[in-house]
N, C-alpha and C positions, 0 to 999 in steps of 0.2 A: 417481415419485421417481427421481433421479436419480443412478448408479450414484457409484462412487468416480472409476475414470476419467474420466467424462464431467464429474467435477463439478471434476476436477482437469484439463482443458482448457477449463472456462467457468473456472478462475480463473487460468489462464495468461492467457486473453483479459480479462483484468481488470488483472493485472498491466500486458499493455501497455499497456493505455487509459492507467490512472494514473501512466504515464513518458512520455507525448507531448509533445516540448516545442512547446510552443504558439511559432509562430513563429519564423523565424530565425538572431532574436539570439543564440540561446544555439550555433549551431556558429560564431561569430567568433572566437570562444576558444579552443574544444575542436573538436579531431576527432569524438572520441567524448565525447558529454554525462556530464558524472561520473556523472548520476543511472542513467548506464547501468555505469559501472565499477561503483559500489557494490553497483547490483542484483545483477547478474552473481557479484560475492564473497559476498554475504550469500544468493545462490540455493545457491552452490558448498556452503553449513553446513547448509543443510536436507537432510532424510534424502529421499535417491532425488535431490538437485533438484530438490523440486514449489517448484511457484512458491511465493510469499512469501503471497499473499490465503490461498492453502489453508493454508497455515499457520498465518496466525491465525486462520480459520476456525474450524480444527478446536480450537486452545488455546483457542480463548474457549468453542467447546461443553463442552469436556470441564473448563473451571478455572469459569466465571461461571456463577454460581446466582443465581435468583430474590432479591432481594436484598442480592446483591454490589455491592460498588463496585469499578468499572474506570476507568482513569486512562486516556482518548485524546489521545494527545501528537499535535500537529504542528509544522511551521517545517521551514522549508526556505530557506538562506540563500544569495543570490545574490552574492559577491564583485565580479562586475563592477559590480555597480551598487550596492554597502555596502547595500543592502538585503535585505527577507525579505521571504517568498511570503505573498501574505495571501488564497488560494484554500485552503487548510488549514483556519481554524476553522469553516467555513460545514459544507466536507466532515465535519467532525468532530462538530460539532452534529447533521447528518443522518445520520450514524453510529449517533452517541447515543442517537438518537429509535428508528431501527429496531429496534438494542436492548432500546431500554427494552420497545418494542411483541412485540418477539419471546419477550424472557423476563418 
């Protein structure tokens, strides 16, 4: 099993997987990709800065019980192009499933 540390550097290495912007397009705009300003602010409100995955990690251990309902929100809205991310509900279903399997 996998200490606190170490489990809080497998989900820094998570965090960045899930902000790589796929392809170019998205520094024609931006210098810095919003999805990285955001992150950055919303790392800055967690206690110590552990990444954002340990986070909810750890809230969904310690809040969701065996027969709880959990609400996994996605969207993620691309202004250059008036559209929205539509790789979210896939990730969100396989989410869901792990969950349901773990608890």
């Amino acid at each position: 099993m996998l200490n606190e540390q170490d489990l809080k550097i497998f989900a820094n290495g998570v965090d960045q997987v899930v902000r790589i912007p796929i392809g170019g397009k998205f520094y024609k705009w931006e210098k810095v990709p919003l999805i990285d300003t955001l992150y950055n602010a919303a790392r800055k409100k967690t206690p110590n800065s552990n990444p954002l995955s340990y986070e909810a990690a750890k809230g969904i251990m310690e809040n969701v019980k065996k027969g709880s309902v959990a609400f996994l929100l996605t969207g993620w809205y691309l202004p250059h192009f008036m559209s929205g991310e539509t790789d979210g509900p896939p990730g969100a279903a396989a989410l869901a499933r792990a969950l349901d399997l773990g608890f």
